[in-house]
C-alpha positions in Angstrom: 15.1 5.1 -8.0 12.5 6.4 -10.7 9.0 5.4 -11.3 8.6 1.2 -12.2 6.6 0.8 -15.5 5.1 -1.7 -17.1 5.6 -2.1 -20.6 3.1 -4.8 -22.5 4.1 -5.2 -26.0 4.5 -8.6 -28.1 7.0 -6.9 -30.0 10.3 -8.1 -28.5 12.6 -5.6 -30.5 10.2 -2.5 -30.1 9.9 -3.5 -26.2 13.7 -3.7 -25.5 14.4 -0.6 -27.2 11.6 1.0 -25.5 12.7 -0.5 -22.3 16.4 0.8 -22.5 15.3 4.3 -23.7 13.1 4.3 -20.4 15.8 3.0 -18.2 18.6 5.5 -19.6 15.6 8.2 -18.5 15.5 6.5 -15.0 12.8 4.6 -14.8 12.1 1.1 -13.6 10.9 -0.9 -16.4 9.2 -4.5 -16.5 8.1 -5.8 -19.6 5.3 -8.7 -20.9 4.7 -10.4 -24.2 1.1 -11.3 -24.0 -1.9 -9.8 -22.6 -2.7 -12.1 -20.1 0.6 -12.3 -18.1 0.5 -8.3 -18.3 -3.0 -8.4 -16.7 -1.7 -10.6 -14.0 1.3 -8.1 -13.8 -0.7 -4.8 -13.5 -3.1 -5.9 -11.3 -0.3 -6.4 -8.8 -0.4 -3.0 -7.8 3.7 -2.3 -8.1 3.9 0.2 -11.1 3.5 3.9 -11.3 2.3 3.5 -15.1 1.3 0.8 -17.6 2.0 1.2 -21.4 -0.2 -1.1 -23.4 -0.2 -2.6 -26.3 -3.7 -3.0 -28.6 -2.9 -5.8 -30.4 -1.5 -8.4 -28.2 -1.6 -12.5 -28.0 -4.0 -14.2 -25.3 -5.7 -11.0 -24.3 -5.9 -7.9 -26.3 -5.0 -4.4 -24.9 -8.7 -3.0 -25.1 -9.6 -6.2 -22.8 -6.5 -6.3 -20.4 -7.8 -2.3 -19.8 -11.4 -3.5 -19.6 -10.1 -5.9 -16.6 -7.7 -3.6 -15.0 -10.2 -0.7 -14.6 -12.6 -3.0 -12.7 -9.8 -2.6 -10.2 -7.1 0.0 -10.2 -6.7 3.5 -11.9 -3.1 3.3 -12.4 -2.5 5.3 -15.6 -2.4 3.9 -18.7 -1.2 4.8 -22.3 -2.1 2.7 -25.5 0.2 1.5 -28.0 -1.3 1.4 -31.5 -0.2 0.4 -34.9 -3.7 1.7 -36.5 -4.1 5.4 -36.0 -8.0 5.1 -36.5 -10.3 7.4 -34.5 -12.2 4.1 -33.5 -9.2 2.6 -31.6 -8.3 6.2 -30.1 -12.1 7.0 -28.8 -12.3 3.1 -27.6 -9.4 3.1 -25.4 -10.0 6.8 -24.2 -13.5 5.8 -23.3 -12.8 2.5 -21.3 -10.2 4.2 -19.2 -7.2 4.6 -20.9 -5.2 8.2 -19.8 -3.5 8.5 -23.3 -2.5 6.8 -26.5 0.6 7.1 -29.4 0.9 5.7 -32.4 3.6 3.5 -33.4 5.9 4.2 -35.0 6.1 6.5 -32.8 9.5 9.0 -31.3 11.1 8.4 -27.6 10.8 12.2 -27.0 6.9 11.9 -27.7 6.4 8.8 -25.6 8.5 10.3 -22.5 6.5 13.3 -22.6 3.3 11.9 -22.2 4.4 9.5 -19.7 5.5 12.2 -17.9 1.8 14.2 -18.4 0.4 11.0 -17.6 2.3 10.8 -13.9 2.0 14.9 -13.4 -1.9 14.2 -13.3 -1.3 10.9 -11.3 1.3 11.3 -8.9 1.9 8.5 -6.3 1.1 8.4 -3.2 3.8 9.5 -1.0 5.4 7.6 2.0 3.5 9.5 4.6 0.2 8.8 3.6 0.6 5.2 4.3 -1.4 3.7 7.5 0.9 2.4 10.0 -0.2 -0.8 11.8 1.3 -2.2 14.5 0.6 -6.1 15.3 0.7 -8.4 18.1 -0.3 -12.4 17.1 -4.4 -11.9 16.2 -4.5 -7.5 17.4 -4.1 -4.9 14.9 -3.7 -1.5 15.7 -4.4 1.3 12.8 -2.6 4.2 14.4 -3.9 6.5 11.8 -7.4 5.7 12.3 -7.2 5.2 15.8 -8.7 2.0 15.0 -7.8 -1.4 17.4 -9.4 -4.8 16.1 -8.7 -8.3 17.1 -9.3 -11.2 14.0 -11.1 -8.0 12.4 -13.6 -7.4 15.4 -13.5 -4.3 16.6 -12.1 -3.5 19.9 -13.4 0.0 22.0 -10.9 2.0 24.0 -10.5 5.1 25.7 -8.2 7.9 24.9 -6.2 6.4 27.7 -6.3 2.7 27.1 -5.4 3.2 23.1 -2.5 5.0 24.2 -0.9 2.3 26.6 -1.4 0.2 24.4 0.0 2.2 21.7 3.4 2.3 24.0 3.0 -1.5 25.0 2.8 -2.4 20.9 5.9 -0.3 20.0 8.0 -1.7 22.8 6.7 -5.4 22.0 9.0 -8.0 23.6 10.2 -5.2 25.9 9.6 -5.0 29.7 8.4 -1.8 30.9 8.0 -0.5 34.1 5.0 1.5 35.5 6.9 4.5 36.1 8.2 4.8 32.5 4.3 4.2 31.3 3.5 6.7 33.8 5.7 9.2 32.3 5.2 8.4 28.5 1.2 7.9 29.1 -0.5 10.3 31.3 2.7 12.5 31.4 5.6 13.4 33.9 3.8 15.9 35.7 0.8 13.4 36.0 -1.1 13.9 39.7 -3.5 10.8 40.4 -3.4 7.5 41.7 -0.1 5.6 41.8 -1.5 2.4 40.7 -3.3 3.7 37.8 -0.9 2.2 35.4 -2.2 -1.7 37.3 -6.3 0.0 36.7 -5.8 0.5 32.8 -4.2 -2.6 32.1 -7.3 -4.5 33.8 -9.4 -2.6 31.3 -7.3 -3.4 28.5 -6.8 -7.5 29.4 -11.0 -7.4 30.2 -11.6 -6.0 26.8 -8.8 -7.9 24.7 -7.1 -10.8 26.9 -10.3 -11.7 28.5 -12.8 -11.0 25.7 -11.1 -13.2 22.8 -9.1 -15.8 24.9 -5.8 -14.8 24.2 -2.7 -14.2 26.4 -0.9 -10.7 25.3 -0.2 -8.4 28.1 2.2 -9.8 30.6 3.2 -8.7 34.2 6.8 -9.1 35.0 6.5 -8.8 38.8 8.1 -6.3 40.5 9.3 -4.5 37.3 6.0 -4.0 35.4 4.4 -5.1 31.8 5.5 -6.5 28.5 2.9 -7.4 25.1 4.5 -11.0 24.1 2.9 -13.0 21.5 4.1 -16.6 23.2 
């Protein structure tokens, strides 16, 4: 699946041509009538590129730009019917990437949409933080960063990762020799009950410290994270 764009354009005939010329190239296309609803669209986050029309009903393209670059850098070429060095310098100067004037040929607009998403590629699957959850608790895995209702919760090396385990096994019971192993490691030399020592820590800094129920012992068997 290609890029999704956004296409704002009050022209309906000019916007489903360009939006079947797009499609036929492989990209994802959306399209809006009026400035404001194509604001409320590209704020949204979702699209990999916004082509925007100057003159548009309800909000005009230089002010839907204006907006959107308070808040996102998503790239952004102009549509304009006036090929005046005003317009051009105006939109280049409040943000805009690029700019064509209508009428204008496919072949032209594809290549600078695809300049426009050489110089802003997206960001790739990896680079997203994982979290992991458990009722209130949020663990940033990346960022080795643990936080309950957005206070911040200090743990050791140690304590992150048995918790780590215990989030990614949520719901499922796990004994201390399988923490054991997957924690401090098979070969680990120590105390047998230093699984029951770290989870006393972790219960007196999250359990105990914000009144809330998460780490369970299953006697006899060993410890489950439920959010009941």
């Amino acid at each position: 699946m290609g890029e999704k764009l956004l296409l704002i354009e009050d022209e309906e005939k000019l916007a489903r041509m360009v939006e079947l010329e797009l499609q036929y190239e492989g990209y994802q296309v959306e399209k809006a009538f009026d400035g404001r609803t194509g604001l409320d669209r590209a704020l949204s986050g979702e699209f990999s590129l916004i082509l925007l029309d100057i003159m548009l009903p309800a909000l005009s393209g230089m002010e839907v730009l204006r907006r959107l670059r308070k808040e996102s850098q998503v790239p952004v070429i102009m549509l304009t019917a006036r090929d005046t060095v005003v317009d051009k310098v105006s939109g280049l100067d409040m943000g805009a990437d690029d700019y064509i004037t209508k009428p204008f040929a496919i072949e032209e607009l594809l290549a600078r949409i695809r300049a426009a998403l050489r110089k802003h590629p997206a960001p790739s699957v990896q680079e997203e933080r994982r979290l992991l959850t458990a009722k209130n608790l949020t663990m940033d895995t990346d960022r080795h960063e643990v936080a309950v209702d957005g206070q911040a919760v200090e743990l050791t090396r140690r304590e992150f990762d048995l918790l780590h385990y215990l989030l990614e096994n949520k719901d499922r019971v796990i004994s201390r020799e399988s923490l054991l192993d997957h924690v401090w490691g098979f070969d680990f030399v120590g105390e047998t009950n230093a699984v029951d020592v770290y989870i006393r820590f972790l219960r007196s800094k999250i359990d105990e410290r914000f009144g809330i129920k998460l780490i369970h012992t299953v006697r006899g068997v060993g410890y489950v994270i439920r959010e009941e």
